[in-house]
ZALO-743768 format. One record per residue (C-alpha): residue number from 1; x, y, z. Coordinates in nm, 4 decimals, m for minus. Layout:
BEGIN
[atom NUM, [X, Y, Z]] ...
***
This chain:
BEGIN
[atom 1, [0.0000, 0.0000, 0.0000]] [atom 2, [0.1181, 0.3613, m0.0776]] [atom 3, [0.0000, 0.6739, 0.1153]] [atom 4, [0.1102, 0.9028, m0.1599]] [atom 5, [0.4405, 0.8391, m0.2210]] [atom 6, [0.5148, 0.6442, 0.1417]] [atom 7, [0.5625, 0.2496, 0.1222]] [atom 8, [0.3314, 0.0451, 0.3992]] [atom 9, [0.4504, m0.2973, 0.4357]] [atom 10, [0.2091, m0.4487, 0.6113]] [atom 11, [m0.1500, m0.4828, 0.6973]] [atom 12, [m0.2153, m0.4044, 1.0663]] [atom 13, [m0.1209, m0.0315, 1.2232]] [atom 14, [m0.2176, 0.1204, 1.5806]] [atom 15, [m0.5163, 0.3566, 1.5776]] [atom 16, [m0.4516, 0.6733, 1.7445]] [atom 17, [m0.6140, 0.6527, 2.1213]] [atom 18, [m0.5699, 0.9568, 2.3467]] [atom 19, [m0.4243, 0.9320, 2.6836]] [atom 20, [m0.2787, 0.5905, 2.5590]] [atom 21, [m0.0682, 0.6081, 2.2563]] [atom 22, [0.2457, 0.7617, 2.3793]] [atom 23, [0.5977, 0.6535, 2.2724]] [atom 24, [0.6175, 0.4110, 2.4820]] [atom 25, [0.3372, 0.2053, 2.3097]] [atom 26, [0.3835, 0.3005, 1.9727]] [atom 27, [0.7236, 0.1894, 1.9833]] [atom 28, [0.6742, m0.1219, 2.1158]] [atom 29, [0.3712, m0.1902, 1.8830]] [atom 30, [0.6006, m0.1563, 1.6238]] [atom 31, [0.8367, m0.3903, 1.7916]] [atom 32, [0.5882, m0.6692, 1.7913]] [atom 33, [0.4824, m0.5866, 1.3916]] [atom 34, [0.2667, m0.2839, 1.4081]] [atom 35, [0.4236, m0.1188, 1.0554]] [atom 36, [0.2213, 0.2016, 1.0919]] [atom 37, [0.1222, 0.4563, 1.3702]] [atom 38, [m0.0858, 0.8009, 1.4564]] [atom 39, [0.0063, 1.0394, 1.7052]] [atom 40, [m0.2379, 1.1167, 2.0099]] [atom 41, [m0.4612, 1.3875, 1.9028]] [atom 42, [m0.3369, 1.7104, 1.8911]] [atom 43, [m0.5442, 2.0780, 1.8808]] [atom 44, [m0.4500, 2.2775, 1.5487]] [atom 45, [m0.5353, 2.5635, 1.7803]] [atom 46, [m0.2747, 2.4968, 2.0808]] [atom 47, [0.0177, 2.4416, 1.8046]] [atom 48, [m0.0607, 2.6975, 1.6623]] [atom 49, [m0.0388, 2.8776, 1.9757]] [atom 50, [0.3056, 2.7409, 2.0676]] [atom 51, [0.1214, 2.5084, 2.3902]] [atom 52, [0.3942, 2.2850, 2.4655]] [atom 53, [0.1793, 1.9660, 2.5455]] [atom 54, [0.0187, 1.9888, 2.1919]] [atom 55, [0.3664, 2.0078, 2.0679]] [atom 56, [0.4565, 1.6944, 2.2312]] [atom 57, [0.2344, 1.5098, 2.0066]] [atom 58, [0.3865, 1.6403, 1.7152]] [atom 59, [0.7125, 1.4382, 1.7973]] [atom 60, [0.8505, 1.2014, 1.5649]] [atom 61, [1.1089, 0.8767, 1.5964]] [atom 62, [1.2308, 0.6149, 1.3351]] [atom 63, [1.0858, 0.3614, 1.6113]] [atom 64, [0.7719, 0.4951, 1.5244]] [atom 65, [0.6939, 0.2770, 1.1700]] [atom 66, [0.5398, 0.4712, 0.9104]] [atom 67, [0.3674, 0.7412, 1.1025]] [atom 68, [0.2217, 1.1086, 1.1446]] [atom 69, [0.0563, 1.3322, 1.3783]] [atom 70, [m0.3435, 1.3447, 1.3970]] [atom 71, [m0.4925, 1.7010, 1.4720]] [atom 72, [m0.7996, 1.8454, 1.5088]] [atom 73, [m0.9944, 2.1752, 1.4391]] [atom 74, [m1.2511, 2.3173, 1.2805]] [atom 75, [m1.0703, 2.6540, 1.1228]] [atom 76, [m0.9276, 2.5491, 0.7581]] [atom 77, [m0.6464, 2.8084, 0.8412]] [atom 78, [m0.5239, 2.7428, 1.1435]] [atom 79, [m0.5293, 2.3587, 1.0621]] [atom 80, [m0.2962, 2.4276, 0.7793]] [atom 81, [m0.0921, 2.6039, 0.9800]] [atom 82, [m0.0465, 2.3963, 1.2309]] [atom 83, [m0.0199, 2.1366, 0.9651]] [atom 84, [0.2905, 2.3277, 0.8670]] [atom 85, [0.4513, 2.3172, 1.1999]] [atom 86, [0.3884, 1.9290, 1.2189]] [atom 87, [0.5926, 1.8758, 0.9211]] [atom 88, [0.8751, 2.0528, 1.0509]] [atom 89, [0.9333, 1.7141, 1.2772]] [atom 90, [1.0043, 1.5107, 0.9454]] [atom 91, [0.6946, 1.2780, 0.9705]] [atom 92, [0.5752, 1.0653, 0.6632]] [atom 93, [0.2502, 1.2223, 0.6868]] [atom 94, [m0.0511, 1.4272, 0.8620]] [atom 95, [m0.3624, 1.3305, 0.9692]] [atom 96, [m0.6535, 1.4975, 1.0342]] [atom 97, [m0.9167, 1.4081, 1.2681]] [atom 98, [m1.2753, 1.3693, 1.1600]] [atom 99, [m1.3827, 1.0876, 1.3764]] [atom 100, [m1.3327, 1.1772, 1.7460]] [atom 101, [m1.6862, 1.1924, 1.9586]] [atom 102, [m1.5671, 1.3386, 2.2849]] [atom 103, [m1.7695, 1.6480, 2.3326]] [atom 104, [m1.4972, 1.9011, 2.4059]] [atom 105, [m1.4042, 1.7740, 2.0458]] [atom 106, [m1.7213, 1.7245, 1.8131]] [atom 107, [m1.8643, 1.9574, 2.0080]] [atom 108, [m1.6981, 2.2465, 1.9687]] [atom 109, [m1.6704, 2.1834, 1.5716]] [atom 110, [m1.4061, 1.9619, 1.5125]] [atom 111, [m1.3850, 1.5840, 1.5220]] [atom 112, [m1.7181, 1.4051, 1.4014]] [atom 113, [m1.8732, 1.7193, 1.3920]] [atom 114, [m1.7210, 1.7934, 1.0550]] [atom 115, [m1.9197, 1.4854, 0.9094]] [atom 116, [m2.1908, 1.7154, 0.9312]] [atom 117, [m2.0276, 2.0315, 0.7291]] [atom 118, [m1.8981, 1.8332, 0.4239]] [atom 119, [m1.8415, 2.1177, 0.2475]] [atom 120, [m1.5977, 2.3065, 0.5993]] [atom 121, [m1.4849, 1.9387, 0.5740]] [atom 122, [m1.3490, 1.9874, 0.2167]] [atom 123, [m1.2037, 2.3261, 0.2760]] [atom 124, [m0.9740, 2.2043, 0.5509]] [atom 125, [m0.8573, 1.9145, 0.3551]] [atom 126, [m0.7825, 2.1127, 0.0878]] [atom 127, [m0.6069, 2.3931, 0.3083]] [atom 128, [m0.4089, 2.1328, 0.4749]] [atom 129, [m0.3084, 1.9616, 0.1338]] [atom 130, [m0.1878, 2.3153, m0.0171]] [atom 131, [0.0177, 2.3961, 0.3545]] [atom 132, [0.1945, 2.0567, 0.3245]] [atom 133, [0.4419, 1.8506, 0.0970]] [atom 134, [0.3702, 1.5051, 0.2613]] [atom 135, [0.0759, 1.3340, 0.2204]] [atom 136, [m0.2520, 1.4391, 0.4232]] [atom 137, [m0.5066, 1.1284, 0.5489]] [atom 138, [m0.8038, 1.1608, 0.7335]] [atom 139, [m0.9661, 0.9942, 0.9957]] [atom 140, [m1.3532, 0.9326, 1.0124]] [atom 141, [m1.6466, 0.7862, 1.1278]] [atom 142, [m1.9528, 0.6245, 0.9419]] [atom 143, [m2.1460, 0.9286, 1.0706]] [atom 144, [m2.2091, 1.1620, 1.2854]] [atom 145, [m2.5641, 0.9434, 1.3471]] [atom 146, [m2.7611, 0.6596, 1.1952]] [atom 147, [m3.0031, 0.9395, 0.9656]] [atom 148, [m2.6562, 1.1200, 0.8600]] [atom 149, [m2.4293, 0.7941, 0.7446]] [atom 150, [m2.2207, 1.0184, 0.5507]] [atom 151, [m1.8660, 0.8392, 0.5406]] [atom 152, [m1.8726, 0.7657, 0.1207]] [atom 153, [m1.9990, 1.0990, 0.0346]] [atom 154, [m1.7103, 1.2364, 0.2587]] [atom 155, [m1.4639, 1.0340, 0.1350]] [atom 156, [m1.5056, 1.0727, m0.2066]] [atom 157, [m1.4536, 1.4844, m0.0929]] [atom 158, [m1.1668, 1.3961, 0.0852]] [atom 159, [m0.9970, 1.2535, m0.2151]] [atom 160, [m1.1161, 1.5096, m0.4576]] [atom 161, [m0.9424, 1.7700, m0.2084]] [atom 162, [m0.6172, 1.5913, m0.2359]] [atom 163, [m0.6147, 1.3605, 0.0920]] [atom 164, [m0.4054, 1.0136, m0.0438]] [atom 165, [m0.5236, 0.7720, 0.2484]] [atom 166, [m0.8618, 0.7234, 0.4558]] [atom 167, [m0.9119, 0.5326, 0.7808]] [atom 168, [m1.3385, 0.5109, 0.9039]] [atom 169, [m1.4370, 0.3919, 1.2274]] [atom 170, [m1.7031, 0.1713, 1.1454]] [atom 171, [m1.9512, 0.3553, 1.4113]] [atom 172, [m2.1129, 0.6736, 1.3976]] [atom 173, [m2.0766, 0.9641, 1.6692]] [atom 174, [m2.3471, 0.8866, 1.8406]] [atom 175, [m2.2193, 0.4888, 1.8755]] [atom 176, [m1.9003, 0.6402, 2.0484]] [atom 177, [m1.7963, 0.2799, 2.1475]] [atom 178, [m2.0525, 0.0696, 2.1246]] [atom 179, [m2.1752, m0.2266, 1.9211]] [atom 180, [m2.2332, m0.3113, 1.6755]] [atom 181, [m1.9904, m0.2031, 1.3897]] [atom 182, [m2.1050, m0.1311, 1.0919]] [atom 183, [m1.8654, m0.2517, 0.8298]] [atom 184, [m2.1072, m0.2094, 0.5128]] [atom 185, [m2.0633, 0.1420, 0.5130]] [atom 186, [m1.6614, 0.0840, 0.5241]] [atom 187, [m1.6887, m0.1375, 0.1953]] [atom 188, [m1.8824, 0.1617, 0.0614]] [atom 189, [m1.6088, 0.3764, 0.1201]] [atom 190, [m1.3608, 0.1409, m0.0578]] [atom 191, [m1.6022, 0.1282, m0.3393]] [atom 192, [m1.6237, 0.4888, m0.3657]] [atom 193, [m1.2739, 0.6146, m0.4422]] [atom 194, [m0.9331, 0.4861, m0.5640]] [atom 195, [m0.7110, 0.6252, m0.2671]] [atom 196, [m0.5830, 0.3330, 0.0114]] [atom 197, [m0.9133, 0.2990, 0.2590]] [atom 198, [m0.7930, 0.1361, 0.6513]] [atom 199, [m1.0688, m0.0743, 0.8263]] [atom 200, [m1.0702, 0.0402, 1.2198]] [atom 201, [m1.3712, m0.0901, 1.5298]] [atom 202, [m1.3621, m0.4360, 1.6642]] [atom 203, [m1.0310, m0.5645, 1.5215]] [atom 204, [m0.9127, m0.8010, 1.7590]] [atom 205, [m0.7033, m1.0724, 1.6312]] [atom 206, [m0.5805, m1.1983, 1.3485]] [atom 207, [m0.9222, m1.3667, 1.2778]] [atom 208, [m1.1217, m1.0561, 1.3135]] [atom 209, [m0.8842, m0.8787, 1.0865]] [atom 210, [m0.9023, m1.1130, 0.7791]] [atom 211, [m1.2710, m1.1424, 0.8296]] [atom 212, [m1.2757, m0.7591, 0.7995]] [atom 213, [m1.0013, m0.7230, 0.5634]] [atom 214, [m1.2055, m0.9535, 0.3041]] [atom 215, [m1.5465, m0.8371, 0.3366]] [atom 216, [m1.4549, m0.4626, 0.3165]] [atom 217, [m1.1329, m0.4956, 0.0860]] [atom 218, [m0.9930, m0.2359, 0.2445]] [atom 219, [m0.5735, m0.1898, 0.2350]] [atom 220, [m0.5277, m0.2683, 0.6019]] [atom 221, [m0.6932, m0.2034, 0.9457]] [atom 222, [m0.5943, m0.0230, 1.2431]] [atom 223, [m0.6080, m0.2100, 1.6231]] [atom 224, [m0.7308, 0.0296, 1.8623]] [atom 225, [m0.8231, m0.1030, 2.2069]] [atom 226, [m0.7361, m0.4528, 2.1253]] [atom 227, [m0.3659, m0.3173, 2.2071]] [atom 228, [m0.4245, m0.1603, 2.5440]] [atom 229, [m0.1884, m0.4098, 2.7730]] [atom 230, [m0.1717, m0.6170, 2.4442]] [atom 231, [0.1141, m0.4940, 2.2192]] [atom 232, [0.1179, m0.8991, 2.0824]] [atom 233, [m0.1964, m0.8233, 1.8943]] [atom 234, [0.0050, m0.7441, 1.5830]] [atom 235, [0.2422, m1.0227, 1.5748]] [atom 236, [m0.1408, m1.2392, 1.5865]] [atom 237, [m0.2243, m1.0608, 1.3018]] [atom 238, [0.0589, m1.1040, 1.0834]] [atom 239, [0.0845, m1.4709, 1.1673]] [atom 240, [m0.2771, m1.4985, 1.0873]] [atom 241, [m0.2555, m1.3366, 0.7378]] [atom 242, [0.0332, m1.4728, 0.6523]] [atom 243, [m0.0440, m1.8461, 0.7118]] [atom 244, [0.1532, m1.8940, 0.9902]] [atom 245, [0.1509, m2.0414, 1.3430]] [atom 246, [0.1203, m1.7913, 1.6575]] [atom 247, [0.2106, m1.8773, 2.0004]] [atom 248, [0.0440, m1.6144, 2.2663]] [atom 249, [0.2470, m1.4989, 2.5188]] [atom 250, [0.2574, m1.6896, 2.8784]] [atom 251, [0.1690, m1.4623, 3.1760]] [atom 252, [0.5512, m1.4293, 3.2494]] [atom 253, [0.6463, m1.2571, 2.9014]] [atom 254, [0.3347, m1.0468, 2.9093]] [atom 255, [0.4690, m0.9189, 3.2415]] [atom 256, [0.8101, m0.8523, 3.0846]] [atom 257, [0.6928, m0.6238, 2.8323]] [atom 258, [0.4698, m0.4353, 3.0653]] [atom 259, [0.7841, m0.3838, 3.3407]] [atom 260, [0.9824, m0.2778, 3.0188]] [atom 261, [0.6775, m0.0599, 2.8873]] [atom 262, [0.6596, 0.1349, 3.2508]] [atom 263, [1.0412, 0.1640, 3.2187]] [atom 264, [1.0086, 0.3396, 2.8841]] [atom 265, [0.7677, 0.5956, 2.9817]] [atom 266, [0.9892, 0.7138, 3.2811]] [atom 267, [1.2679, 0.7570, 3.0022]] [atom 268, [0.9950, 0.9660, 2.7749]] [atom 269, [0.8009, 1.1735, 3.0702]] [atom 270, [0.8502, 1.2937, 3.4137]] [atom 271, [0.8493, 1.0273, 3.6512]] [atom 272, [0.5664, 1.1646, 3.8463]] [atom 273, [0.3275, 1.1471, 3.5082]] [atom 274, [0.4734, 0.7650, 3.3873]] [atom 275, [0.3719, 0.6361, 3.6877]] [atom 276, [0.0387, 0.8070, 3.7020]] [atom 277, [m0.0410, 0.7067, 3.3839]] [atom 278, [0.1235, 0.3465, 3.4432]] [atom 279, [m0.1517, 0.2448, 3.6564]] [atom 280, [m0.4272, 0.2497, 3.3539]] [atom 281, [m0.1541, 0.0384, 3.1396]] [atom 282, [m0.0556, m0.2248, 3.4203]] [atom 283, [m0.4224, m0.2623, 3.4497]] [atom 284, [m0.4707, m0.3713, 3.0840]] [atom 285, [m0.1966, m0.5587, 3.1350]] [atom 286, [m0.3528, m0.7752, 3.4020]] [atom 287, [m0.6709, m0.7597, 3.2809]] [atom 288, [m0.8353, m1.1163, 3.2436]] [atom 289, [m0.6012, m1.2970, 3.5220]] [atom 290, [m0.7484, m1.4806, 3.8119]] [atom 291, [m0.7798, m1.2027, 4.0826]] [atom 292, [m0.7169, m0.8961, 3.8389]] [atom 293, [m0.9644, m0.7012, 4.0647]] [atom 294, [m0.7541, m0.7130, 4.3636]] [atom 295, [m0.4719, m0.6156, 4.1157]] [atom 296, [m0.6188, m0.3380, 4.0240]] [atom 297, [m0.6526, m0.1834, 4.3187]] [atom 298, [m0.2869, m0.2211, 4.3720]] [atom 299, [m0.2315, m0.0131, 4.0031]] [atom 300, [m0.4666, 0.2771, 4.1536]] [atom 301, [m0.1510, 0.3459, 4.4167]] [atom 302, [0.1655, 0.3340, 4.1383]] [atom 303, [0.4402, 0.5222, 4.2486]] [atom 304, [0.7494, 0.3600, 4.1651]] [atom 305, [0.8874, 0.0852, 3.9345]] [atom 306, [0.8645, m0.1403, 4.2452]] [atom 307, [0.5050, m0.0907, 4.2877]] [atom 308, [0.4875, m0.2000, 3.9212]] [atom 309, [0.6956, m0.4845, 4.0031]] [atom 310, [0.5058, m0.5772, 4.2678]] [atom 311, [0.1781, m0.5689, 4.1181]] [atom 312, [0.3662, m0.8445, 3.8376]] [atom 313, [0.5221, m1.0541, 4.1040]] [atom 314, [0.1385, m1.0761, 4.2467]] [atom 315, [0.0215, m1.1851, 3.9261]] [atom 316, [0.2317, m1.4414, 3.8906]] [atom 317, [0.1446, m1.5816, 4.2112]] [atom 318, [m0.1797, m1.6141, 4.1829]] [atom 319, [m0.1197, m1.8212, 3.8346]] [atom 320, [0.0867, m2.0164, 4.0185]] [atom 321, [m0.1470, m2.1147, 4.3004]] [atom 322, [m0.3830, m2.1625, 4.0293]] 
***
């Protein structure tokens, strides 16, 4: 698959999460076969502005696969602006966000709310496109609701306005994160222009990704929550896809990778935020062992990498006396 003029290798990327996709876990999805990424969402408005913690987002590694930052707004000029400023970093491309239902977001214009303005939609596509030399992608929803399932109409404006790669959320707004997923409307997309489409809701193994991958035809998918505590999810997929035999993870390895997860945030952050945000990840992590709830009780009060150790060392235990 090429996003303009940018190889993909591969079928399966992480979908941008806020609050979740940091460094940390992009780089070790890409470790364990993830061949694309998206930054955490990032306000057009607070680059533009020079806010330091929408700059963040706007960061850029090798580690990182094929990746870009996603931002949001609803001002065509200020998005290619801050467009602009994102490219500085040297990434292989910009996304912009048309899918997001959190009300601060879609609420205040941007996000899903733009699948309800096509034509503001097209403008800031277009604005972005002319601000940038990489390629520009967007991110969308079905919808913004079940009476406005406007995703192909959208798209086919999105290409028209120069974007070179579209990833839909097979839900509408109004869905936010619930069942069921509505991957009809994705195929319709697919149908409707001749730009790579990406398949995102519900992926969760390599199963669920073929299934998807074949009904749709879409390029490749993106693994959103599926990866929370489960980095392994792309090294399923690949094996899946590619014919191959996959052996999960014991509890011990799984461990491993969380301890060295928590040890790469401290590197990326301030210790005081890594661990604060650690106990959200350790609890994915854990999530589904014997006894997780006790665990998790344990992850509210991470302080240190000891806690975290702790909390593993506990885990183990209780497999073992299992």
């Amino acid at each position: 698959m090429k996003i303009g003029n940018i190889s993909v290798n591969g079928k399966a990327g992480l979908a941008p999460m806020a609050g979740a996709t940091d460094r940390a876990m992009r780089e070790l999805c890409v470790k364990f076969g993830a061949v694309l990424t998206i930054g955490e969402l990032a306000s057009s408005k607070g680059i533009v502005s020079g806010d330091e913690r929408s700059r963040k987002y706007l960061e850029t590694y090798p580690a990182f696969g094929v990746n870009g930052p996603q931002l949001f707004g609803n001002e065509p000029e200020i998005m290619a602006k801050a467009a602009k400023k994102a490219e500085e970093n040297g990434p292989d491309f910009i996304d912009i966000n048309m899918g997001c239902p959190a009300p601060k977001i879609a609420g205040n214009g941007g996000g899903s709310a733009l699948m309800r303005d096509l034509p503001l939609a097209s403008e800031i596509v277009s604005a972005v496109c002319e601000a940038v030399d990489i390629p520009v992608t967007v991110k969308m929803r079905t919808g913004f609701d079940t009476d406005h399932i406007t995703a192909p109409k959208l798209a086919e404006i999105c290409e028209t306005a120069g974007a070179k790669m579209l990833t839909v959320h097979g839900r509408t707004r109004n869905q936010m994160y619930a069942p069921p997923v509505d991957y009809e409307t994705i195929k319709q997309v697919k149908a409707a222009v001749k730009i790579p489409v990406v398949a995102n809701g519900d992926i969760v193994d390599g199963k669920s990704a073929k299934r998807v991958l074949d009904f749709t035809g879409c390029d490749m998918v993106l693994v959103g929550r599926a990866a929370l505590g489960n980095p392994f999810v792309f090294k399923e997929i690949n094996a899946y896809l590619n014919g191959e035999n996959y052996t999960p993870p014991s509890l011990e390895e799984r461990l491993e990778v969380c301890i060295k997860q928590i040890e790469m945030m401290t590197r990326y952050k301030p210790e005081f935020i890594a661990f604060l945000e650690a106990r959200k990840h350790v609890s994915w992590y854990i999530t589904g062992i014997k006894g997780a709830a006790s665990l998790r009780r344990m992850c509210g009060e991470i302080k240190s990498m000891e806690d975290v150790k702790n909390i593993c060392k506990a885990a183990l235990s209780l497999q073992e006396k299992e």
